[in-house]
C-alpha positions in Angstrom: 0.0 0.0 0.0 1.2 3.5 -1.0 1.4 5.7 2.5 0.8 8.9 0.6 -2.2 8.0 -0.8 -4.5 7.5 3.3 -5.9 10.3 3.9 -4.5 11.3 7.6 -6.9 11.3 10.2 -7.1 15.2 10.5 -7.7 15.3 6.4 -10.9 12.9 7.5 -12.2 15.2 10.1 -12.0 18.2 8.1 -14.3 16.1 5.4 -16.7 14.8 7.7 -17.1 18.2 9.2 -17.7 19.7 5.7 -20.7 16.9 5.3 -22.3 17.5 8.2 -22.1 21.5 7.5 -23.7 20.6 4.2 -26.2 18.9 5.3 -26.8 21.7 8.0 -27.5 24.2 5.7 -29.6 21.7 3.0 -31.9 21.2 6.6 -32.4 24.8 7.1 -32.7 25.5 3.2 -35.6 22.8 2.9 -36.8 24.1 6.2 -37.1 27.6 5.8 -38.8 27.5 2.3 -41.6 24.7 3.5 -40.4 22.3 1.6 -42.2 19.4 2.5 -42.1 15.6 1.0 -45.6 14.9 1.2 -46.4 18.0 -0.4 -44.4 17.2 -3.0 -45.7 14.0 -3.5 -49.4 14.8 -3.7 -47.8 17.2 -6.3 -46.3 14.9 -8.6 -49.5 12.5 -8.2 -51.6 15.4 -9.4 -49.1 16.1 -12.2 -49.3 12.2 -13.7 -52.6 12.3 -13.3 -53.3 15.3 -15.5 -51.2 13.7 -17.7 -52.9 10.5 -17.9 -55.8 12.8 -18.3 -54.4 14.7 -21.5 -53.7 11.6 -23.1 -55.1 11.0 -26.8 -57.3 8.3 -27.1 -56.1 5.2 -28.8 -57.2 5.6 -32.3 -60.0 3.6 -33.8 -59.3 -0.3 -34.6 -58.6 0.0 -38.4 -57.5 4.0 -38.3 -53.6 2.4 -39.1 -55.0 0.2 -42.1 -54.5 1.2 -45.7 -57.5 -1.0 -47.0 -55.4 -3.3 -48.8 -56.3 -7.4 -48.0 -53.4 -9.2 -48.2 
């Protein structure tokens, strides 16, 4: 194993500490705008429902034939 490649323990510390004041600030971002995951579920649901909604119609049986027997 190369030496110089482990990250010391103080290198590890400093990263961990960067996570965690990530995911600090994510936590009071999401907070502070009401994010919320059930809200934004219920909005997606409506979203592919509409969608499912807006959807043509299959076409006709025959619309896709040119007449031709074969």
């Amino acid at each position: 194993c190369d030496r110089a490649a482990v990250p010391s323990r103080n290198e590890l510390n400093e990263h961990l500490d960067t996570i965690d004041s990530s995911l600090d600030n994510l936590q009071a971002m999401l907070s502070t705008h009401g994010f919320s995951m059930d809200s934004a579920l219920l909005d997606i649901q409506d979203l592919l429902s509409s969608q499912e909604q807006q959807k043509p119609t299959e076409a006709e049986p025959g619309a896709g034939d040119s007449g031709i027997a074969r």
